[in-house]
N, C-alpha and C positions, 0 to 999 in steps of 0.2 A: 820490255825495253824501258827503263828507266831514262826519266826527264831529265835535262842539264840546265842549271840559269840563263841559257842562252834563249835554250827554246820557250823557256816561260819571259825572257821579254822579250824575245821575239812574238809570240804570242800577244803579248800589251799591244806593241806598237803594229799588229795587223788588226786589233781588233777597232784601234782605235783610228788608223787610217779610213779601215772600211764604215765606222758610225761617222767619220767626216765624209763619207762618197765615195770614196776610194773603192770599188767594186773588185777589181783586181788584188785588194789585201786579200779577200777572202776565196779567191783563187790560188792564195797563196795558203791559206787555213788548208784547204782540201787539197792539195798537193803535198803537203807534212802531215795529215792524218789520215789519208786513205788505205793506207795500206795495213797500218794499224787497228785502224778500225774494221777494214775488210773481214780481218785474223777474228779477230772478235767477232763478227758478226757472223763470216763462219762456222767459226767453232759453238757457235747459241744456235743455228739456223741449219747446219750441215748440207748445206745445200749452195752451191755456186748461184746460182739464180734469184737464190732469195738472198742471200747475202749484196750480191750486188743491186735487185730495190730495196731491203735495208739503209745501204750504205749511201744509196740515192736520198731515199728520205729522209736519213739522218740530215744530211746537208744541207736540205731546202727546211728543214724546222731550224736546225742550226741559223740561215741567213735570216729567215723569218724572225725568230727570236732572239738575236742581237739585244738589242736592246735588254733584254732580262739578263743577261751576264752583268754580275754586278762586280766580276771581282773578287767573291770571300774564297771561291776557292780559286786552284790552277785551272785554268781555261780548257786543260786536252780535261780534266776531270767532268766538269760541265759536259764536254763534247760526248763525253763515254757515255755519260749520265744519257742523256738522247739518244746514244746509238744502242745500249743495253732496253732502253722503255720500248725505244722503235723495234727490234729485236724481239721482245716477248709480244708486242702488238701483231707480228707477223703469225707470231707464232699462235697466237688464239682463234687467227683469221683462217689461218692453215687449217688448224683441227675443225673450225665449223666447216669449210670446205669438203674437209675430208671427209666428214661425214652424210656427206651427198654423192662420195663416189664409189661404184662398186667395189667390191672385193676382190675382183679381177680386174679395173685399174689400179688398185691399188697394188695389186701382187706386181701387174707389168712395171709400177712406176719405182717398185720397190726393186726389180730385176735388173734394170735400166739402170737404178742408180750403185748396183752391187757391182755392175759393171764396168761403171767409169772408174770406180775405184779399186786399187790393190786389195788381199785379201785381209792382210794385217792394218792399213787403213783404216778396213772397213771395222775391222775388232776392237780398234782400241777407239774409234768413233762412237761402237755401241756401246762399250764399256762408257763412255765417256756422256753416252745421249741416257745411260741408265743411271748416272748420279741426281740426287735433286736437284733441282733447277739453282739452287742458293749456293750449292757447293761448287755445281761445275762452273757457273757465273765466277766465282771465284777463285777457283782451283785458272779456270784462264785468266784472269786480269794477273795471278799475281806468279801463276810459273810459267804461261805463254807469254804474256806480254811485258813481265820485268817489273809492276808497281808494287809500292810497298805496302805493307800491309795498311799503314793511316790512308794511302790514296784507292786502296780497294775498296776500304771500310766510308770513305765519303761517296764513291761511286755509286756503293749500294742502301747508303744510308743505314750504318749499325754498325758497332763499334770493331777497334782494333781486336779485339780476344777473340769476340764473334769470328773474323777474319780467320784467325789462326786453329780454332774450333772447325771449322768447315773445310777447310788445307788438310788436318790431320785427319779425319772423318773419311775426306775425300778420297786420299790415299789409302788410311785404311780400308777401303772398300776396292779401290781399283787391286791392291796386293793381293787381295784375298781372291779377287776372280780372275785375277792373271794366274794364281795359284789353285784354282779348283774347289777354295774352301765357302766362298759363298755361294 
């Protein structure tokens, strides 16, 4: 979903209501990115559960670290910037986890969740959970959620080509196993 001038100074004068007090500006910050963010945090996490403490913690580092938005970039860019770190912090915490759970929770937890989901969901999820973590990070910010390549490329910290390099990569990989050749 691509940004309009409005929502970036919309964005100025929330951020700067709320560094005057204003506690409710930033009631209004998580009301215009949560859903966005949610999408994102989603699609890095695949999991409802963990997307929605994601998307919590995102918020409270977000209020917490006000003050460090300085500005250079667009404000929802920062915000991703936090919900993508907080995002893979889950996900490191996951995997140590998981390796303290049997093999048998893991299959029940793995059945459970085959099951809330459709069967092409669940395919084009795993397709999508088997790209490298740098493409699929990027393959959503810039064909789920609408940004351009220069605002995927500050989110993730590495240039516009880079961006465009890991799109086409990513694609080519998803093609190939929708098609049976990888």
């Amino acid at each position: 979903m691509q940004m309009d001038g409005r929502e970036t100074t919309d964005d100025a004068i929330s951020v700067q209501a709320f560094r005057r007090g204003d506690t409710a500006a930033f009631t209004t910050i998580v009301h215009r990115y949560r859903e966005r963010l949610y999408g994102l945090l989603y699609g890095m996490l695949g999991s409802h559960d963990a997307a929605d403490d994601a998307l919590q913690e995102t918020f409270v580092k977000a209020y917490r670290k006000m003050d460090s938005f300085l500005g250079r970039a667009k404000f929802y860019t920062w915000l991703y910037r936090i919900a993508v770190n907080t995002a893979r912090d889950h996900r490191k915490h996951e995997r140590r986890r998981l390796r303290h759970v049997t093999s048998a929770q893991a299959d029940i937890a793995e059945s459970d969740t085959m099951n809330e989901q459709s069967e092409l969901r669940a395919d084009i999820e795993d397709m999508l959970s088997s790209l490298p973590e740098a493409q699929r990070l990027t393959l959503l910010l810039v064909a789920r959620d609408g940004l351009s390549h220069r605002e995927a490329a500050r989110i993730q910290g590495c240039s516009e080509g880079t961006v465009s390099w890991r799109i086409h990569e990513a694609r080519k990989t998803l093609r190939g196993r929708m098609h049976g050749t990888i």
